[in-house]
The first five atom37 places (N, CA, C, CB, O) and aatype in JSON, in Angstrom:
{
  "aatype": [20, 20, 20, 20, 20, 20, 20, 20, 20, 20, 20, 20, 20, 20, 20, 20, 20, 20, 20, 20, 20, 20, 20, 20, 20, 20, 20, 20, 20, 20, 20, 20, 20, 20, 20, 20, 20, 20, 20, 20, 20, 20, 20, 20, 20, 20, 20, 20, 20, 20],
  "atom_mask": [
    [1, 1, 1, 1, 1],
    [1, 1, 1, 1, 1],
    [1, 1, 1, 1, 1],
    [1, 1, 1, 1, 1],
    [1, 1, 1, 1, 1],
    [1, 1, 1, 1, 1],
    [1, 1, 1, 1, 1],
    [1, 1, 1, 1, 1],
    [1, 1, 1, 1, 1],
    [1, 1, 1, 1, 1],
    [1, 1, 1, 1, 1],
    [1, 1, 1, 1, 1],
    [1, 1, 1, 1, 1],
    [1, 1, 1, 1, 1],
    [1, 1, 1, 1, 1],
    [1, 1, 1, 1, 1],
    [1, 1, 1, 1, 1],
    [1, 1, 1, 1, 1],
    [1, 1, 1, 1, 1],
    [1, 1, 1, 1, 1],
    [1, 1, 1, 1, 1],
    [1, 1, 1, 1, 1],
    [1, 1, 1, 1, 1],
    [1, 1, 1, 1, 1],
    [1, 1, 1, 1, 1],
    [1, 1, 1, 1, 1],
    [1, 1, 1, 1, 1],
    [1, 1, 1, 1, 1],
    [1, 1, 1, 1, 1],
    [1, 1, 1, 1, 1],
    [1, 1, 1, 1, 1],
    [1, 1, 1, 1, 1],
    [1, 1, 1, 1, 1],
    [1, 1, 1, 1, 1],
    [1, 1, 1, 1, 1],
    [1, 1, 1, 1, 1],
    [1, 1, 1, 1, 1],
    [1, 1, 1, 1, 1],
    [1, 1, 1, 1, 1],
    [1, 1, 1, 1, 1],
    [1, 1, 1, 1, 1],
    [1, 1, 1, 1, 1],
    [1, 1, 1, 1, 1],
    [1, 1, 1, 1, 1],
    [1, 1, 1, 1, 1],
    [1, 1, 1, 1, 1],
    [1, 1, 1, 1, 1],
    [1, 1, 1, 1, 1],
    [1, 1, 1, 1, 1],
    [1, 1, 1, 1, 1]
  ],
  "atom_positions": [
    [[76.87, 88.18, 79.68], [78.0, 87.46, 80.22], [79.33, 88.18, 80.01], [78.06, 86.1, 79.61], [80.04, 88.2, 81.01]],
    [[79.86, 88.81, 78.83], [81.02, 89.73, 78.85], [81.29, 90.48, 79.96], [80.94, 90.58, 77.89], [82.36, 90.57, 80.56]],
    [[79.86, 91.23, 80.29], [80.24, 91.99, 81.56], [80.54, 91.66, 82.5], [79.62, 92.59, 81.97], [81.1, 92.42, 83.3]],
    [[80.26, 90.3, 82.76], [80.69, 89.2, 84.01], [82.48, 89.1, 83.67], [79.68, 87.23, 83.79], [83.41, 89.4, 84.42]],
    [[82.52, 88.64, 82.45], [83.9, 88.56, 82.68], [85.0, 89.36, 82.13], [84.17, 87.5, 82.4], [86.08, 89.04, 81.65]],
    [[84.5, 90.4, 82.32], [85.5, 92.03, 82.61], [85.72, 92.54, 83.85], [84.86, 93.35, 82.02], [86.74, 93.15, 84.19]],
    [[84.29, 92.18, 84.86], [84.66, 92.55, 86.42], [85.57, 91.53, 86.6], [83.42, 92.51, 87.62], [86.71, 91.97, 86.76]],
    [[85.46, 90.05, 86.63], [86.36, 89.41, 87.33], [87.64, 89.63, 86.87], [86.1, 88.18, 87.38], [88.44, 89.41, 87.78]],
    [[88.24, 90.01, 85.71], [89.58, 90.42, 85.12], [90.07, 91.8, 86.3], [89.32, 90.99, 83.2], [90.93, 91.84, 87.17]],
    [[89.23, 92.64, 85.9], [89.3, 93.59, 86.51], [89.77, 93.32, 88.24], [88.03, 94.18, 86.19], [90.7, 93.58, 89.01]],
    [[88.85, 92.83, 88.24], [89.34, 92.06, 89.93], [90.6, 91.14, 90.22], [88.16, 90.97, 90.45], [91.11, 91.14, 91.34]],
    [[91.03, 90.42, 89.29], [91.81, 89.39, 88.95], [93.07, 90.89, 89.11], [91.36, 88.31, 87.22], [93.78, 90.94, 90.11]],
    [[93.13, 91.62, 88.39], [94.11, 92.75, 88.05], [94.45, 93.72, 89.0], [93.66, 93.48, 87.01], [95.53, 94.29, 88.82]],
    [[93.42, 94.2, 90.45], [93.58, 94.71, 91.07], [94.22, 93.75, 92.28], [92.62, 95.4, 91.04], [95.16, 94.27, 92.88]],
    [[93.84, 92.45, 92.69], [94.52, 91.55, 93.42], [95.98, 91.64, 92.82], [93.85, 90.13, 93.35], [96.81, 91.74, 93.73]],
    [[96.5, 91.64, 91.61], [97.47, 90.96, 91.34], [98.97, 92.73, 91.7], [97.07, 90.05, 89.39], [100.15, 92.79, 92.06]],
    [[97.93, 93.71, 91.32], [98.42, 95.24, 91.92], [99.44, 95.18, 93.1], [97.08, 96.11, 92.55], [100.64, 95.32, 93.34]],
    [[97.75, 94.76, 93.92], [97.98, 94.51, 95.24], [98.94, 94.02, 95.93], [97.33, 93.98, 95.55], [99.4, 94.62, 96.9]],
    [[99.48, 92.62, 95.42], [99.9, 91.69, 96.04], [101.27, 92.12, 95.68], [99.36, 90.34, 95.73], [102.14, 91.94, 96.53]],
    [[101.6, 92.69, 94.49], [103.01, 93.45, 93.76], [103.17, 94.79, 94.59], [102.79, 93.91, 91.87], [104.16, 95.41, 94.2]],
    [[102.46, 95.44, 95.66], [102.93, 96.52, 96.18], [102.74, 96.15, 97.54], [102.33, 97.76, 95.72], [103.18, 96.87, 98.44]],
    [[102.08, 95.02, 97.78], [102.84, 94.82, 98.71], [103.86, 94.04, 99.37], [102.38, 94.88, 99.11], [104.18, 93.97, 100.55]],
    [[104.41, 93.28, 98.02], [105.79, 92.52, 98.28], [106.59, 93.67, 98.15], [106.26, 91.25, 97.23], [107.4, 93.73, 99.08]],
    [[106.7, 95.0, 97.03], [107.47, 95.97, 97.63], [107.99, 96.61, 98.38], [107.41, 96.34, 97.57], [109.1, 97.12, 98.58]],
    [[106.73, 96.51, 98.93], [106.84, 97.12, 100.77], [107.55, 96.73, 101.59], [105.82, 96.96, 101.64], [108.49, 97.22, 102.22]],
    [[106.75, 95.21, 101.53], [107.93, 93.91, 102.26], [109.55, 94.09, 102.06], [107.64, 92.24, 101.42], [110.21, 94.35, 103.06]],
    [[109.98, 94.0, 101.21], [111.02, 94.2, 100.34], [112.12, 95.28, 100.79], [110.41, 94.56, 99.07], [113.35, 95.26, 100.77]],
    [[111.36, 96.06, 101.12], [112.07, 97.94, 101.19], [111.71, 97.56, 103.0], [110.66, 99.98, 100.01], [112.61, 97.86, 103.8]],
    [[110.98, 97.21, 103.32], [110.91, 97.18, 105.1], [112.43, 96.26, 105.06], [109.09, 96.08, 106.08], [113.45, 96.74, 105.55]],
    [[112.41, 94.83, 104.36], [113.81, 94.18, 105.2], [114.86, 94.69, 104.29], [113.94, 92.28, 105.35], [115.73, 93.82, 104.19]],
    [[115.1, 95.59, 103.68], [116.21, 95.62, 102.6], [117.0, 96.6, 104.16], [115.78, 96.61, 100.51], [116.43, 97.49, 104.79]],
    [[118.51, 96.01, 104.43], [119.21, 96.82, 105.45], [119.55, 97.94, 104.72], [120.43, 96.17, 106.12], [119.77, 97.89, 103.51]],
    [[119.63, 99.38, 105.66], [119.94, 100.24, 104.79], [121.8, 99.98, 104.7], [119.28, 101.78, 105.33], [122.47, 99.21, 105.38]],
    [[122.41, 101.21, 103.3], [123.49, 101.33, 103.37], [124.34, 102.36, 104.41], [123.61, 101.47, 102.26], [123.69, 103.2, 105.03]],
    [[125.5, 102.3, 104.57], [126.26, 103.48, 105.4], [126.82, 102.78, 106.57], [125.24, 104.79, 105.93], [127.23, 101.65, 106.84]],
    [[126.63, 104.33, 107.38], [126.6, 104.06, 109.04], [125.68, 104.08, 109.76], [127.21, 104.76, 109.74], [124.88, 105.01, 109.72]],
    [[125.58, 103.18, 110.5], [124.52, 103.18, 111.98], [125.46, 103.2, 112.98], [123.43, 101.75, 112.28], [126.54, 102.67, 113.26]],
    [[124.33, 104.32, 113.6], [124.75, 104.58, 114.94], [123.7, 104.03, 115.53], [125.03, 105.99, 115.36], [122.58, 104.01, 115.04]],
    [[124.1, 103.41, 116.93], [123.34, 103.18, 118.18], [123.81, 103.8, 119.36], [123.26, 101.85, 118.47], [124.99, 104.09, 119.58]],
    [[122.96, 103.96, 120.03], [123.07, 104.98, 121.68], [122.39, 104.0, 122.6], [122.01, 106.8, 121.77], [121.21, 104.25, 122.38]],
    [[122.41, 103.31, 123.25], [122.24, 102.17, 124.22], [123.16, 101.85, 125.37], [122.24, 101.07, 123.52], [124.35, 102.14, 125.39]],
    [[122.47, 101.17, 126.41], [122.62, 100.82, 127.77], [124.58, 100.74, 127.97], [121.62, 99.14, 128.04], [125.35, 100.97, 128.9]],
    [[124.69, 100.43, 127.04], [126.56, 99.8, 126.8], [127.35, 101.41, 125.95], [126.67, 97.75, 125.1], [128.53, 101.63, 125.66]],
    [[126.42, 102.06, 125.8], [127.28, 103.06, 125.02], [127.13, 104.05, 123.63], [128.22, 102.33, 124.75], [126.08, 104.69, 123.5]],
    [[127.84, 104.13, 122.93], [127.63, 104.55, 121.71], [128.53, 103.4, 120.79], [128.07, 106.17, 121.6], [129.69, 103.04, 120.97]],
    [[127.52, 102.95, 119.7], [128.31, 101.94, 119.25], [128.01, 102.57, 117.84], [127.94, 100.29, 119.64], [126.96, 103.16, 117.63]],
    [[129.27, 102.37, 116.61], [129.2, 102.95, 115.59], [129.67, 101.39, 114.59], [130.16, 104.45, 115.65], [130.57, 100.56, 114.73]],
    [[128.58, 101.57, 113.62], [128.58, 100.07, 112.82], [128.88, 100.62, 111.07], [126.64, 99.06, 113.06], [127.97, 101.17, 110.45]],
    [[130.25, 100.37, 110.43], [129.81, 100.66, 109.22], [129.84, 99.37, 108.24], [130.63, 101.8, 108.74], [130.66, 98.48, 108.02]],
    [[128.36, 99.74, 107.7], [127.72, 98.6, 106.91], [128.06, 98.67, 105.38], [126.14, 98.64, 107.08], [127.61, 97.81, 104.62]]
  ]
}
């Protein structure tokens, strides 16, 4: 039975990895960047500083 409950830890530990890299991800995808953006579109060149 120990060995039973070292995989599920183990498993328990790699879910919990998981779920922490990929709220990172999440995180860094909506984080706006800093600076300037430029856009080049239908209306022009539009320059945004953020």
């Amino acid at each position: 039975m120990p060995g039973n409950r070292n995989i599920l830890y183990l498993i328990i530990g790699a879910l919990v990895v998981v779920a922490a890299v990929l709220g990172y991800s999440l995180f860094q995808e909506k984080k706006q960047p800093e600076g300037v953006q430029i856009n080049i579109g239908p209306d022009g060149l539009k320059i945004q500083n953020k």
